[in-house]
Every structure is written in C-alpha cells, then in structure tokens.
C-alpha positions as CSV (number, residue, x, y, z in Angstrom):
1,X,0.0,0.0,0.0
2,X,3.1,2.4,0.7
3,X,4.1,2.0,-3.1
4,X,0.6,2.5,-4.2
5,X,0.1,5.8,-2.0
6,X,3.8,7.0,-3.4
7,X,2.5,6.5,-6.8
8,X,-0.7,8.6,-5.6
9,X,1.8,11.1,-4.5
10,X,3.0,11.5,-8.1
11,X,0.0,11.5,-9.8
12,X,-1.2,14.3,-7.7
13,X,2.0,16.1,-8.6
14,X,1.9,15.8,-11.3
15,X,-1.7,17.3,-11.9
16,X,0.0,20.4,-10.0
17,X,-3.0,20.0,-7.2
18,X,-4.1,18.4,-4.2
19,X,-7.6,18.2,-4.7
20,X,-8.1,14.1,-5.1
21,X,-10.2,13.7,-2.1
22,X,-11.2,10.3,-3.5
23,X,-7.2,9.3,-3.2
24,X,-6.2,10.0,0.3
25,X,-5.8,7.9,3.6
26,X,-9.4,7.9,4.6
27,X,-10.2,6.9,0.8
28,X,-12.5,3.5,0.6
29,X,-10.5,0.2,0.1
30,X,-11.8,-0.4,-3.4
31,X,-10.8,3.1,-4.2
32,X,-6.7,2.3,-3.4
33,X,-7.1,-1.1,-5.6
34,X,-8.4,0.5,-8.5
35,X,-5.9,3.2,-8.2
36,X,-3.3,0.3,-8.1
37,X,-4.9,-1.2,-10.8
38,X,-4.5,1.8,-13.2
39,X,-0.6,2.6,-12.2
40,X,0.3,-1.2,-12.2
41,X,-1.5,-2.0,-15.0
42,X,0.5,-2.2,-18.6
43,X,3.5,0.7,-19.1
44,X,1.1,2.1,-22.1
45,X,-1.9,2.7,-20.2
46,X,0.3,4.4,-17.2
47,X,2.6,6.2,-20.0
48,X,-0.6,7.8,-21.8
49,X,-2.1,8.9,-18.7
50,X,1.1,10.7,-17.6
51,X,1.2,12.5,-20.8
52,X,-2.8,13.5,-20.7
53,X,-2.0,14.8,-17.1
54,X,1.2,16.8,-17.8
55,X,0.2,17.9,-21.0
56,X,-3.2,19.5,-20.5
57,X,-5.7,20.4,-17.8
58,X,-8.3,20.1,-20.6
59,X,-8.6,16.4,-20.2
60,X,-10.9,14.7,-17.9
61,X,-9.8,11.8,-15.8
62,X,-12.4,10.1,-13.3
63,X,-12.4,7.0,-11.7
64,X,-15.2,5.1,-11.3
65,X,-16.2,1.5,-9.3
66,X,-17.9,-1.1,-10.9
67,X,-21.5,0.4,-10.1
68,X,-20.3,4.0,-11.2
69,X,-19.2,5.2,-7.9
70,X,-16.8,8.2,-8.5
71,X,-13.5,7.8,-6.8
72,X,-11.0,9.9,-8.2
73,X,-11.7,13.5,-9.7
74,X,-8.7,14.7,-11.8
75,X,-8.1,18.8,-12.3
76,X,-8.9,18.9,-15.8
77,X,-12.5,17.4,-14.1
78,X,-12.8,19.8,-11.8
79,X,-12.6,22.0,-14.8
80,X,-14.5,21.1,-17.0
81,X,-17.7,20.2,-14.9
82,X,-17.3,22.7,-12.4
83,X,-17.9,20.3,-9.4
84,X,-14.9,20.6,-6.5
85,X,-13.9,16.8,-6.0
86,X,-15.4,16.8,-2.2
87,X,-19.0,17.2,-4.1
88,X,-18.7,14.8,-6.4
89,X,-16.3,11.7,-4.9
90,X,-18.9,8.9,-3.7
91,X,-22.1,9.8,-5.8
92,X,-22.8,8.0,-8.7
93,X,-22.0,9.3,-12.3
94,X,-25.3,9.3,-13.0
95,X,-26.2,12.1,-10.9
96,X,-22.9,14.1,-11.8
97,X,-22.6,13.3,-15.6
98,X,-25.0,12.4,-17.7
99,X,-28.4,14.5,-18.8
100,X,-32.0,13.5,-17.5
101,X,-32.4,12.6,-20.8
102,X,-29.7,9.8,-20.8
103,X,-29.9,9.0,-17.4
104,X,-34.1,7.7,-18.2
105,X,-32.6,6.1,-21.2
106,X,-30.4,3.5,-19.2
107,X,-27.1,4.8,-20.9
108,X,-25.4,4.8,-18.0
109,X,-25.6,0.9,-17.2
110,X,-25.6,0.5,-21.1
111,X,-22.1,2.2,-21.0
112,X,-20.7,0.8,-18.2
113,X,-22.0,-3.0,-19.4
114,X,-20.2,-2.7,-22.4
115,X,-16.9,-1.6,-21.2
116,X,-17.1,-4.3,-18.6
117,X,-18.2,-7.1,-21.9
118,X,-15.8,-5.2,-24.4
119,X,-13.0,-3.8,-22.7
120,X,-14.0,-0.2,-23.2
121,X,-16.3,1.9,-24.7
122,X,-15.7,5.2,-27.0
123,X,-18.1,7.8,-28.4
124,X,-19.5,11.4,-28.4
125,X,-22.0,11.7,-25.8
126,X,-23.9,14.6,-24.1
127,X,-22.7,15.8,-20.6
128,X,-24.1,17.8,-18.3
129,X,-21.7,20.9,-16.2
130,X,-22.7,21.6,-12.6
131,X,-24.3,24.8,-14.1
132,X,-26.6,22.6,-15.5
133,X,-25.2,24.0,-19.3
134,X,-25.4,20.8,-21.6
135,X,-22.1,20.1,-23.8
136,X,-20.6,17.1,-26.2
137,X,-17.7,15.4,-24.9
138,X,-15.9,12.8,-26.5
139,X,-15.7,9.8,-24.7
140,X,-13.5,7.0,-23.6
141,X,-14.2,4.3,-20.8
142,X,-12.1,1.1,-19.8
143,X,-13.0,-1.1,-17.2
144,X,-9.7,-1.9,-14.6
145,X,-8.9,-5.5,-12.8
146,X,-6.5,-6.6,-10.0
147,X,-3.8,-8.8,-10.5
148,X,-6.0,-12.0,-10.8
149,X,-7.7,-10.4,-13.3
150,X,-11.0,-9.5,-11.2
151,X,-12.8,-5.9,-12.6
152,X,-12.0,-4.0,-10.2
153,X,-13.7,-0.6,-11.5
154,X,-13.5,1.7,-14.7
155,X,-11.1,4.4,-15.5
156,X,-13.6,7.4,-17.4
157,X,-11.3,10.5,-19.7
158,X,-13.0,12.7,-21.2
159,X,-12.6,15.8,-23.6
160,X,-15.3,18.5,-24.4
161,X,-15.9,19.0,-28.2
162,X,-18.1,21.1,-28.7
163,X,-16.1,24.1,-30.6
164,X,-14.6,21.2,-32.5
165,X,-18.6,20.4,-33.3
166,X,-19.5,23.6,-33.5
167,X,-16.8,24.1,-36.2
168,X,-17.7,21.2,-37.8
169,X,-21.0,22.0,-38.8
170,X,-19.9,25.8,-39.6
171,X,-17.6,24.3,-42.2
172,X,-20.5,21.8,-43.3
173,X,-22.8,25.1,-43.7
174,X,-20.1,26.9,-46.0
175,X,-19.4,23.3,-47.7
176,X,-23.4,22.8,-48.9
177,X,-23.8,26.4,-49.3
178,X,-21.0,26.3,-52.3
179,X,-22.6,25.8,-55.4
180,X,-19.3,24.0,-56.7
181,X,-18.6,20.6,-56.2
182,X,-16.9,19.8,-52.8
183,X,-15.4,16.8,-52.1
184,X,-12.8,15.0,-49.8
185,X,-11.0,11.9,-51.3
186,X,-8.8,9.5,-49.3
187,X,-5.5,8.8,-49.7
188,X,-6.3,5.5,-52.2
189,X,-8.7,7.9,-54.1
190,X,-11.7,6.8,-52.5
191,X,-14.0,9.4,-52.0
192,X,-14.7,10.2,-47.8
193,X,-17.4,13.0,-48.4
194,X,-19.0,15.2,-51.2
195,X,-21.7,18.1,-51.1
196,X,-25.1,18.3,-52.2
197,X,-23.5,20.1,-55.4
198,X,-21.7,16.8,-56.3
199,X,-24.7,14.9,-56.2
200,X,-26.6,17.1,-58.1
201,X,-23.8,17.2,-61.0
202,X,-22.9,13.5,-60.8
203,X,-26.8,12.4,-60.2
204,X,-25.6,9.9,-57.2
205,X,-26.7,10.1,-53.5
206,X,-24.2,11.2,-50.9
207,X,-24.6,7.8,-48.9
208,X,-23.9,6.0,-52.4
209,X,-20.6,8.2,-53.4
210,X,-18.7,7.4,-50.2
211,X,-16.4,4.8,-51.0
212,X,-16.3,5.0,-54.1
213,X,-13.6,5.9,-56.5
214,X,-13.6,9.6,-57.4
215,X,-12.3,9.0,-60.9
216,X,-15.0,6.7,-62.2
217,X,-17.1,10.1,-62.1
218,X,-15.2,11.5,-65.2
219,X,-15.2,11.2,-69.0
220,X,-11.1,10.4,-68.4
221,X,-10.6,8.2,-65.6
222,X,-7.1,8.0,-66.3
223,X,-6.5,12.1,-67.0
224,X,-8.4,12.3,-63.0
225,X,-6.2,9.8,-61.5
226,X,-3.2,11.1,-62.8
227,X,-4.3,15.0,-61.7
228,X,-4.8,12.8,-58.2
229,X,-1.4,11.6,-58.2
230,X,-0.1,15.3,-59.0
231,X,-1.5,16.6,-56.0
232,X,-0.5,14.2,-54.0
233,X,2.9,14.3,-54.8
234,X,2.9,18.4,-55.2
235,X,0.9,19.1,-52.5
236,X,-1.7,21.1,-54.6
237,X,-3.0,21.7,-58.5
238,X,-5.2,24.5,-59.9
239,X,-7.4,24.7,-62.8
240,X,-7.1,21.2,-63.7
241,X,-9.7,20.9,-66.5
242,X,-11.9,17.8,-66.3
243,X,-15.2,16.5,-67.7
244,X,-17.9,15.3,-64.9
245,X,-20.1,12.5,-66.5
246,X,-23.6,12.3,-64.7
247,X,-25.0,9.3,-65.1
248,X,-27.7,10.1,-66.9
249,X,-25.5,11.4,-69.4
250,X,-25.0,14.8,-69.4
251,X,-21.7,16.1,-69.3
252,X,-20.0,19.3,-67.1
253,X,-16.6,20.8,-68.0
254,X,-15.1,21.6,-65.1
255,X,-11.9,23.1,-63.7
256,X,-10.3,21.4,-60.6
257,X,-8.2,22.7,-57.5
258,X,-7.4,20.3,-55.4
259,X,-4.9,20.1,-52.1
260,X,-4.1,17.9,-49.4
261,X,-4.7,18.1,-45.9
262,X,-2.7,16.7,-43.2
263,X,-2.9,15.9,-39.5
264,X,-0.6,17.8,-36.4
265,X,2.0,15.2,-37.6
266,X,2.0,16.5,-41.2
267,X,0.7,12.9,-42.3
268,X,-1.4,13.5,-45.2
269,X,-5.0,12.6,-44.8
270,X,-6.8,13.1,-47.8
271,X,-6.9,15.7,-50.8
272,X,-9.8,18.5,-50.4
273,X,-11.0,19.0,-54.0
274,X,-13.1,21.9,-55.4
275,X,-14.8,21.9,-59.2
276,X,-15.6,25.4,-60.9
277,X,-18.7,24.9,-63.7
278,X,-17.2,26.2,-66.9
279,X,-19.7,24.8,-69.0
280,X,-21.5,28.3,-69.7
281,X,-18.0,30.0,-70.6
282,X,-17.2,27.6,-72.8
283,X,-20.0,27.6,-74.7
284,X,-19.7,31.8,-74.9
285,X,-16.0,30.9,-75.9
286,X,-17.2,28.7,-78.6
287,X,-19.2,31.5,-79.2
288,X,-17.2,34.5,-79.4
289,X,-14.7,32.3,-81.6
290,X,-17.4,31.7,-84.0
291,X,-18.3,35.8,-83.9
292,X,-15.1,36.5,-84.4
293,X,-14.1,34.1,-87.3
294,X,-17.4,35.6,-88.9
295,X,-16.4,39.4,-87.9
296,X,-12.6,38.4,-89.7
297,X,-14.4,36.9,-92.6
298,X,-16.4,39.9,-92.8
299,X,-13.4,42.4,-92.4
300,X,-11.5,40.6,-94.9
301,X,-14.1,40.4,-97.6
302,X,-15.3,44.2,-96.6
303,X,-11.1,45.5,-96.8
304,X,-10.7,43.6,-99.8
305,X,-13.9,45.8,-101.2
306,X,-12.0,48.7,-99.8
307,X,-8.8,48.5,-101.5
308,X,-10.4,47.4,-104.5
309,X,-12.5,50.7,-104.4
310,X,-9.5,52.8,-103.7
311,X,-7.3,51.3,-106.6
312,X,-9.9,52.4,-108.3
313,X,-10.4,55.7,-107.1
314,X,-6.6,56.1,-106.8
315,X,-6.6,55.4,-110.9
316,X,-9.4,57.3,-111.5
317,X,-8.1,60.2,-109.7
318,X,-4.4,59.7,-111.6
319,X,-6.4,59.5,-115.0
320,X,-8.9,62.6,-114.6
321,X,-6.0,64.7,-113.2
322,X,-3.5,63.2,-116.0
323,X,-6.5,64.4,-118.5
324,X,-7.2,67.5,-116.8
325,X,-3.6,69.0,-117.5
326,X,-3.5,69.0,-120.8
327,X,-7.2,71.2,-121.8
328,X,-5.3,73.7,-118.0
329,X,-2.0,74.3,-120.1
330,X,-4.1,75.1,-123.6
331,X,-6.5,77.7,-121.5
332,X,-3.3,79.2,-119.8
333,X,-1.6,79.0,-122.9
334,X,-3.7,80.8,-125.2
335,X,-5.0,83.6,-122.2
336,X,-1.1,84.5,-121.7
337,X,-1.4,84.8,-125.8
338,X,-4.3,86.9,-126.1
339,X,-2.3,89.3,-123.6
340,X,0.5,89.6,-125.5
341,X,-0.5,90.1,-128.9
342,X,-3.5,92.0,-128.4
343,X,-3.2,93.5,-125.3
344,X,-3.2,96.5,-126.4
345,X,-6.4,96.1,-128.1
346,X,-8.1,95.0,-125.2
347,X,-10.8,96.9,-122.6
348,X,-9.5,97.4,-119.2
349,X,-11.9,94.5,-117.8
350,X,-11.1,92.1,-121.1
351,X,-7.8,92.1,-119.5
352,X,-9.0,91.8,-115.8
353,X,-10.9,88.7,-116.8
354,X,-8.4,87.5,-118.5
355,X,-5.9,87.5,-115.7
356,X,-8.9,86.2,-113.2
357,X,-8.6,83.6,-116.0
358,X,-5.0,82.7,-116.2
359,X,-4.9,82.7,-111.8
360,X,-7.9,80.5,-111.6
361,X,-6.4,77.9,-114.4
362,X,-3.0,78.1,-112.1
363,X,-4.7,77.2,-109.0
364,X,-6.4,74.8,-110.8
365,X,-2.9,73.4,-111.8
366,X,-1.6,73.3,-108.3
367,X,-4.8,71.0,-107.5
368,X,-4.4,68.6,-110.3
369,X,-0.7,68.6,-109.1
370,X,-1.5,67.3,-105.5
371,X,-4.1,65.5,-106.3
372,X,-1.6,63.6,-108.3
373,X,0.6,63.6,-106.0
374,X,-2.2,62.1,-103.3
375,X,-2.9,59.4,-105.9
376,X,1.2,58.4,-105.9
377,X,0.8,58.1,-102.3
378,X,-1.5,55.5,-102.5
379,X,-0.2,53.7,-105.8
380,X,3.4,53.5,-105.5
381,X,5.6,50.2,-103.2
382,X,6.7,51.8,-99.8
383,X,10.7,51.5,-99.9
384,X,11.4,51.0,-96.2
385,X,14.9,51.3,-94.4
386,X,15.9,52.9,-91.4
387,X,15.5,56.4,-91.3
388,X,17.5,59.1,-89.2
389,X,14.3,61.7,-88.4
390,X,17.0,64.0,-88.3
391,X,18.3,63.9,-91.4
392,X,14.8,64.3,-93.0
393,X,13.7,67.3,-91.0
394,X,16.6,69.0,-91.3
395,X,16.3,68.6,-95.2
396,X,12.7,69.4,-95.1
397,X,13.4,72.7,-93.4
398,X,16.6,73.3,-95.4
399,X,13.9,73.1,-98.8
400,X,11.6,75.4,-97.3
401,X,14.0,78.4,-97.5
402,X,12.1,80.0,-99.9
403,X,9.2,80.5,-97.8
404,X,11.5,81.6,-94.7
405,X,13.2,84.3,-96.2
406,X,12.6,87.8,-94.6
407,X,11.1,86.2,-91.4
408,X,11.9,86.2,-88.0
409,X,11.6,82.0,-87.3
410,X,12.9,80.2,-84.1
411,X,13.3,76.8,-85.1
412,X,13.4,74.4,-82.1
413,X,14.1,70.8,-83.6
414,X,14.4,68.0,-80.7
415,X,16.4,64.8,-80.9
416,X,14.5,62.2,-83.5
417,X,15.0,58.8,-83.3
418,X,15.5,56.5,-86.0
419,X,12.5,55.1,-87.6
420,X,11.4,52.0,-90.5
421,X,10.2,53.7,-92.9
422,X,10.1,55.3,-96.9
423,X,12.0,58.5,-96.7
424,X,10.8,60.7,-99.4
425,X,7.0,60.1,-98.5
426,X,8.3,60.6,-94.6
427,X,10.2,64.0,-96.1
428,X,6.8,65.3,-97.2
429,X,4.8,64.2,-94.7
430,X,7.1,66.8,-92.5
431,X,7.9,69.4,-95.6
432,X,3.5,69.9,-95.4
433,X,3.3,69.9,-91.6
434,X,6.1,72.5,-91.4
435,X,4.7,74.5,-94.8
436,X,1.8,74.5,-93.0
437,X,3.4,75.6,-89.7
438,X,5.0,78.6,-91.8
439,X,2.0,79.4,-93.6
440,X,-0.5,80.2,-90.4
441,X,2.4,81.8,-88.4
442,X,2.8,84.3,-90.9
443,X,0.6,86.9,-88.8
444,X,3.0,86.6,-86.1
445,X,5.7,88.8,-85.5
446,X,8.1,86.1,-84.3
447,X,7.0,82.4,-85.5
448,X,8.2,79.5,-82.9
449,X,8.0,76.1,-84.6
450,X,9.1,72.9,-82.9
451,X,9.6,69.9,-83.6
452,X,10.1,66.7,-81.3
453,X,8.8,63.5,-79.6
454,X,6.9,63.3,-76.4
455,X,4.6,61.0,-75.2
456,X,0.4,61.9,-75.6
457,X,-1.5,60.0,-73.3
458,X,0.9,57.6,-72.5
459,X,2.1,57.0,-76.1
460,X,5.1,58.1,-77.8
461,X,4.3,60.5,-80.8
462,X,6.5,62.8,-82.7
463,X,4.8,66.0,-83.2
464,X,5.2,69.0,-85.0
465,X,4.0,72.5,-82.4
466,X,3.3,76.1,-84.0
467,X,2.6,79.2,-82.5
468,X,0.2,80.5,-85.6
469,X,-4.0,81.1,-85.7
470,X,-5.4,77.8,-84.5
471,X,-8.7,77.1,-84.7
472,X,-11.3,75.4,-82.9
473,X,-11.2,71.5,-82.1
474,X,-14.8,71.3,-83.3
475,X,-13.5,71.4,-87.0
476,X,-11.1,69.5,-86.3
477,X,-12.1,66.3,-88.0
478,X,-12.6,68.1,-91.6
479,X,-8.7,68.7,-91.2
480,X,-7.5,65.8,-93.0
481,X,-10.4,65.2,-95.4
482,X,-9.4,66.3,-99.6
483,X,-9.8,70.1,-100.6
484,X,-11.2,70.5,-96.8
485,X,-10.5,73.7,-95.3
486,X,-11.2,75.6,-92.3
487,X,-13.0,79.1,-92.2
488,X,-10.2,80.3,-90.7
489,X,-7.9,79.5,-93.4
490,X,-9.5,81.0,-96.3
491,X,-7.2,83.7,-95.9
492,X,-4.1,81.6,-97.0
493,X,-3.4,80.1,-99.9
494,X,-3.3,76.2,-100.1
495,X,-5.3,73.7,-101.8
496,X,-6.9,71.6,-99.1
497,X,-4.5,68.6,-100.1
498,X,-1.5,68.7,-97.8
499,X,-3.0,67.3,-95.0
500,X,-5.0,64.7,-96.4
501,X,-1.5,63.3,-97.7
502,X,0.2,63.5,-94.4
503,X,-2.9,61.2,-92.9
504,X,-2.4,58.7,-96.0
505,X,1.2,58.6,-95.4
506,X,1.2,57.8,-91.9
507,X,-1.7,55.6,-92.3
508,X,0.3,53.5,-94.5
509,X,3.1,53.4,-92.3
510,X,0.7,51.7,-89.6
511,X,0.6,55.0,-87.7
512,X,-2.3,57.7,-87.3
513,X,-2.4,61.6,-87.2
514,X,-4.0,63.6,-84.8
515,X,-4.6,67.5,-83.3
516,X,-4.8,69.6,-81.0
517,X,-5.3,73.4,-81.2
518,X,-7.2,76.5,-79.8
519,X,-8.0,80.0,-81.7
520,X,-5.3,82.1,-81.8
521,X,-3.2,79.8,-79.8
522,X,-1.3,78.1,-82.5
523,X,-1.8,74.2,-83.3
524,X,0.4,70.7,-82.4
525,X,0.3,67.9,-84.7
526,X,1.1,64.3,-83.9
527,X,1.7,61.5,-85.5
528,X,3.1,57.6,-84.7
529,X,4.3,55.5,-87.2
530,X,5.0,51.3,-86.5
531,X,7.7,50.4,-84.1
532,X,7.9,54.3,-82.2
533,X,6.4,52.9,-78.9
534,X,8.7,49.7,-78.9
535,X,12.1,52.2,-79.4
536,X,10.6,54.3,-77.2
537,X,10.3,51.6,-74.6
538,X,14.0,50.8,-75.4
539,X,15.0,54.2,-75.5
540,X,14.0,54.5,-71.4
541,X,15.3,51.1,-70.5
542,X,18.7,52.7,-71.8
C-alpha cells in the first residue's frame, strides 16, 4: 500500500493540485485497488495517462467502481464540470454526468455493461456541467482488474468537443452552401465525403458516393487519377480541367483545384478538392470564336472591297488629273497669248478677266498637281529602311527656305529617333506639316515652330508644335479630309490637299495623325508610325 500511496503522490504532482479527495488515507479500500490497478496495469496505459496529465488540464480523468461510484476526480474534471472533487467523490456518475435525458434512457448501465463485456467503450456523448449547461464530450471508458484479473472498477477521460462540433457543422454550412462541387477523397482515391452540389452534378446520392472511387465520375478516368497523383505528390494543383459524367448522361466541363490536408504530424489525410462549372464559358468561348471568325471573314471580304475601291479611285483620280492637264496648259496658254499680242487692243476689264482667267487655271494646276501627287501616295511600293528623323527634317526645313526668307523664325528641332520607314514620303509628310506651320504663323511677329517627340497620353508621338491662328477642335475632324479647309484658313493660300497626304502617309506606315489646337493659340500635330512605342520603350530602359 506504501508503493501505491507513493505513486498517488505522483500522480497528484503531477496534476499540480491536491484536490483528489477520492485518493487520500481515509479513501474507501476499493478506491486504493483501483488506483493500483491503473498505475500497475501495462506501461502504455500508465505512459498515456502521464502524458494526458502533464500535457493539458483540458482532459478529464475520473475514476469510477464497478457500479459508477466516482472515486477519483482529476483537475482537468474539476474544470471542466465545475464540481470541487469533495462534491462529487462517492455519488454515482449518473447524478454528476450524464443529462435526465440519458440518465431515463439507461445509458449509464448501457455504458458501463459494455466496457465491462468489451474492454472499453468510445463515443461522443452529451454531458451535463454543474451549471446545469449541456455540452458534447468525447468519450472514452475502460474497465480496470487486479492482478488475478478480477474488474475492479472503470477508468472514465474525457474531452469536451463542442467548438470542435460547432466548427464542424460551420464548415459543413459553408461546404453545402457552395454551389461548386466539394469533395474530400482519401489517400487510395476513394472518396470520404461530397456536397449536395456533387450529387446534383454526378446524379448519385451522398450515402452512395462514399467509398467509391472519385475517378470513375469522369469522362477520363485515367486524365483524373493522374491530376490525383499530382496533387499528391505536389501538395496542390489548380485549374485542372476535367469532364464530370452524370450518369444520366449529361456532361460538365469543369476546372479542378485540389490540395491535401494533413494531421498535427504532417501525415497527409486526404486531398480536399473543389470543381468550378465552366460549362456556360465555354460555350460563350465557342461563341465568341465563332463571332469572331465571322467578324474576320467579314473584315477581310469588306477591306478587300475597300482597297479594291480605292485602286480604283486612286486610278481614277491619276487619270482625270493626268487628263485634266492638258485642256489647263491650252487655257493658260492661249490667255497668256491673247495678252501679249492683243493687249493693247483689249478693254481694261477684257484684261482683268483674262488675268482672273489665267490665276484660276494656275490654281487649278496646283490642284491637279497634289491630287496627283495624293494618288502616288496610295499607288506606289513603300521603300522601307531605317531612317534618321534628323536627317529628313533638317532637309525638309533646309527646302523650305524659300518661304522663310525675310522672317523672324525660331526653329526648335528636338532629338528624333531612327525610324522603318520610306524616306521621301516621310520628307513630305514633314515638308507639309512645317509648310503649314510657316504658312498660319505668318501673322506673327516672331514664329516658334518645334519639332520633337513626347509621349500623348501615355504614347510616344513625334509631333510638330506652332505658335500660328489655330482654330477650334470642333473642325477638327474636316482637317485631313481632300480640298477641306477651315473658315479660318481661307485667308491663305493652299489647296486643301497637304494634310490629307500627311494622314495617307502615316496611315500607310501603320501609324495615325492627330490634333490639337485652340483659336489664336497656335496648333500641335502628332503623329506615330509602327515600331515608335517599342524604341521608345527601349530608349527609357537605356
């Protein structure tokens, strides 16, 4: 008895309390030869109760005699009941544990008989706190002997649940509330539990899918199995694309994500698996890839009409202006004739409408010129190389000397880079921006024309900036249209051409022109041409 009440000693130690009433010298015989029975009894049983005492107060350790006597209340009892173990030691478990409910039921006997016939019994079971609050605990109960192998009593530990439930049916809530398929597979790919989604998509009952291999629920078997393996050994996969099969036929595209889950040891216990229904976007990919094909179809057949049109609008225009220069020359011609030899026998006005004459058929000869030279723009093979901007703006302005002279012009030309493109058409597209420049800064005392590049909305752009007229950015999308000019520019001379070449140009060098300008606040033109915004992009990474 010495060895047994040492061994009581530690046990109370080890608890860190005193409060084993039931264990003491004034405890009842049976009570000391249970007590011996649990400490002598195999080195597992003594090792795991050890643990469960030095590890947590959270466990529940009571002893009980064979009729459910309690005679030893552990710490983690005292907590989690909320009975002192002087209150408790000597009344029957019945009256301390269990719920009126279960206590009418027999389950106390039942519990006990089965231990006693088994060797234990385990389960979740509702207790009852001295509050009277009702929780789950989870339950384990193994009956004791003596060393002739005589039961002797039952040793009762005990853990509440009931966050562990609670959580449990918080996480089945969000599970059923997902309107993807949810399921859990076991480690041999047997499925462990599924969602009401998954038996709505597969057409088979909950009760009927555990068990069962996960894989035999797909159009590829073999494609699932190996996705199953992948996660396995990767720990995780996403947007695994797989075919459901219901088995009434119809069929769900899906995309899989899939990982495992593991206990506290890091031992994997399953693979948590989630299917996102991508039958609808498929179908409106199928869709929009049958649009587009028709849209390309469309845009092919409708350009092809285009440049089919504009060949022939190009050669009409080349012919008509080609045919018009002739009948120009003869009325010049002969007017400049009629002034010369009989000049002198003319009328005042004879010779006023004459000269109206001869202007009219010159300016009439300028616009058969760019018209031509419009329809070349169009007609002839690009000859692209790499082009030093420099060069051809500084040529360009070096050309337009002519119209420079006598002025007061600051020229402010920023650093170009080198572009692919056909030179000559790129030298006029700048030698009619900066005419133009020249022309509508001519009221100014002091013209400033730059140009540079600079980035418009984000985008590189080369652009060519005066300090002329302007005019108002509601006419500003009859700028580039043929023989379209402004109200403001019917003051200058000019044929409404230039500009609808510079758009024709840059148009065919896979760029576009643009605007911006206010009365009497001078006008910026920009335009990009293909492969600007990639050197641009290298430019800054230098």
């Amino acid at each position: 008895m010495a060895d047994i009440e040492k061994k009581r000693l530690s046990l109370q130690k080890a608890q860190g309390t005193d409060r084993s009433a039931a264990v003491d010298a004034e405890a009842p015989e049976k009570a000391q030869i249970l007590y011996s029975a649990i400490l002598d009894g195999p080195q597992e049983v003594v090792q795991f109760i050890s643990k469960t005492l030095e590890s947590s107060t959270e466990y529940s350790i009571i002893c009980l005699d064979l009729k459910g006597t309690i005679l030893l209340w552990n710490e983690g009892a005292r907590r989690l009941y909320g009975y002192e173990p002087e209150e408790v030691v000597g009344r029957s478990d019945s009256s301390i544990l269990y719920t009126p409910e279960d206590v009418k039921a027999g389950k106390p006997h039942q519990i006990r008989e089965a231990a006693l016939r088994d060797g234990k019994w385990e389960g979740t079971i509702n207790r009852r706190r001295k509050n009277g609050e009702i929780f789950t605990a989870r339950a384990v109960i193994t009956h004791r002997h003596d060393a002739d192998g005589n039961p002797v009593g039952f040793l009762l530990i005990s853990k509440d649940i009931s966050d562990v439930i609670q959580m449990s049916q918080y996480a089945r809530s969000l599970i059923e509330a997902s309107l993807d398929p949810l399921v859990t597979i076991s480690p041999d790919g047997k499925i462990t539990d599924a969602n009401e989604a998954t038996v709505k998509v597969i057409g088979v009952a909950r009760s009927k899918l555990i068990g069962t291999d996960f894989s035999d629920y797909f159009t590829e078997p073999e494609k699932a199995r190996e996705h199953y393996q992948r996660v396995l050994a990767e720990g995780k996969v996403t947007d695994y694309p797989l075919t459901i099969q219901h088995v009434e036929g119809p069929l769900t595209d899906v995309l899989y994500n899939a990982s495992v889950y593991k206990d506290a040891g890091s031992n994997v216990l399953g693979v948590f698996a989630a299917a996102r229904d991508i039958t609808n976007r498929k179908r409106a990919e199928q869709a929009l890839r049958t649009l587009n094909e028709t849209l390309e179809y469309h845009v092919r057949e409708r350009t092809a009409e285009l440049v089919a049109a504009n060949k022939e609008l190009e050669a009409f225009t080349f012919s008509v202006s080609q045919s018009l220069r002739l009948p120009l020359r003869h009325i010049d011609g002969f007017s400049k004739l009629l002034v010369e030899d009989f000049g002198v026998d003319l009328s005042e006005d004879a010779r006023r409408y004459l000269t109206c004459i001869r202007d009219g058929t010159r300016r009439m000869g300028q616009l058969v010129d760019d018209l031509l030279r419009l329809a070349r723009v169009g007609r002839r093979e690009l000859n692209v190389q790499l082009v030093r901007l420099d060069d051809v703006v500084a040529e360009a302005v070096s050309n337009l000397k002519a119209e420079t002279a006598g002025r007061a012009i600051d020229w402010k030309i920023g650093r170009l880079p080198y572009v692919e493109c056909d030179a000559a058409l790129m030298k006029q597209v700048f030698k009619n921006l900066l005419s133009n420049a020249l022309k509508y800064t001519r009221p100014r005392m002091r013209a400033i024309i730059e140009v540079g590049m600079r980035t418009n909305k984000g985008k590189p752009a080369i652009f060519v900036r005066d300090n002329g007229v302007g005019f108002s950015m509601k006419d500003a999308d009859r700028l580039f249209g043929v023989f379209q000019r402004l109200r403001q520019s019917e003051n200058f001379e000019g044929t409404g051409v230039g500009l609808a070449s510079v758009q024709r140009i840059i148009r065919r060098h896979g760029g576009r022109v643009w605007v911006e300008a206010e009365v009497d606040q001078g006008a910026t033109f920009y335009f990009t041409v293909w492969g600007l915004e990639a050197i641009h992009e290298e430019k800054r990474a230098a």
